[in-house]
C-alpha positions as CSV (number, residue, x, y, z in Angstrom):
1,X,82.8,116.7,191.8
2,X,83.1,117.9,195.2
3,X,79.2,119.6,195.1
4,X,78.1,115.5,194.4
5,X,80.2,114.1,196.9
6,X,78.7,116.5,199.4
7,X,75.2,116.1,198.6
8,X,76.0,112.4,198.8
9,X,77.5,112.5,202.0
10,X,74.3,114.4,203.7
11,X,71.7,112.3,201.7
12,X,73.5,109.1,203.3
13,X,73.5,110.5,207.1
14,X,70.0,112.1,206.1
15,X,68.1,109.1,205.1
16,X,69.9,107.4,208.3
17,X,68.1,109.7,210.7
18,X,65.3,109.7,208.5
19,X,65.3,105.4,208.6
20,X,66.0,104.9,212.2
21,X,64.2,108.0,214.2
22,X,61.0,110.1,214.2
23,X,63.4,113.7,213.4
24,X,63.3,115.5,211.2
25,X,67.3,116.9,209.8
26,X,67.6,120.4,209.4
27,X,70.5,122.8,208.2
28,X,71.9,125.5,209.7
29,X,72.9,128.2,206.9
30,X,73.8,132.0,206.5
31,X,74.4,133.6,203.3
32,X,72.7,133.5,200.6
33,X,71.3,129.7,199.5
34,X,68.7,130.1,196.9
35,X,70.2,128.4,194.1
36,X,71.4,125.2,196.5
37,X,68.1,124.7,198.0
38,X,67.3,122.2,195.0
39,X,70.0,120.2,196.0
40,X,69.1,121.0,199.9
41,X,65.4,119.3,199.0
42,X,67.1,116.6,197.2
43,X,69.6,115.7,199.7
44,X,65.9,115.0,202.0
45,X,66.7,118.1,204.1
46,X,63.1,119.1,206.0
47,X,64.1,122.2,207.8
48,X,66.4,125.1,206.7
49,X,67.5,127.9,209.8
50,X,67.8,130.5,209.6
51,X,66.7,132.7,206.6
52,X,69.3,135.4,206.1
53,X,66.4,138.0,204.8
54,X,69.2,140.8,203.7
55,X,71.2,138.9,201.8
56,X,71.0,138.0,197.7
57,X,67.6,135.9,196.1
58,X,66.4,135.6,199.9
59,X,63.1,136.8,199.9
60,X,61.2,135.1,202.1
61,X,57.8,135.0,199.9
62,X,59.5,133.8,196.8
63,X,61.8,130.9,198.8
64,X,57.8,130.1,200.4
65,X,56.5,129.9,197.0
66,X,59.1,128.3,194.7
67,X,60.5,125.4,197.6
68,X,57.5,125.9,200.8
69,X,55.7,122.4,199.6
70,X,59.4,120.6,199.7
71,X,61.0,122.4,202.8
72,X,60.3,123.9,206.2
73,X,61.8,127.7,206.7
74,X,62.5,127.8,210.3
75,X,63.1,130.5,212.5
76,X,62.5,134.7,211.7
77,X,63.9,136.2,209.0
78,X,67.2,137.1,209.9
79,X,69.2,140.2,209.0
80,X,72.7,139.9,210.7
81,X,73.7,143.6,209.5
82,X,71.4,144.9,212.6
């Protein structure tokens, strides 16, 4: 329940920057977010930052080839344990 409300909530303010600007919205995340990304995409997200490279399902050549047509990856891979 809460997951729906939340993806509701950012498609809403999304689609509002999306309707009344030129930007483009983008998400700041750490940590692993490989399985939300479908949501992410669905919510109308364009640009994710940064890519935490060390952690869990984040390789950055599988997240480019299963979600690169539908999303931007912004920024270098980042590995926060160096």
């Amino acid at each position: 329940m809460g997951a729906i409300f939340l993806k509701l909530a950012a498609r809403y303010w999304v689609d509002y920057v999306h309707t009344h600007s030129r930007m483009k919205t983008f998400l700041h995340s750490c940590g692993s977010i490989y399985r939300l990304l479908p949501d992410l995409i669905d919510a109308g997200y364009d640009i994710i930052n940064p890519v935490q490279t060390n952690c869990v399902e984040m390789n950055p050549a599988r997240l480019k080839r299963e979600f690169g047509a539908s999303i931007t990856f912004w920024g270098g891979g980042c590995d926060t344990n160096q």
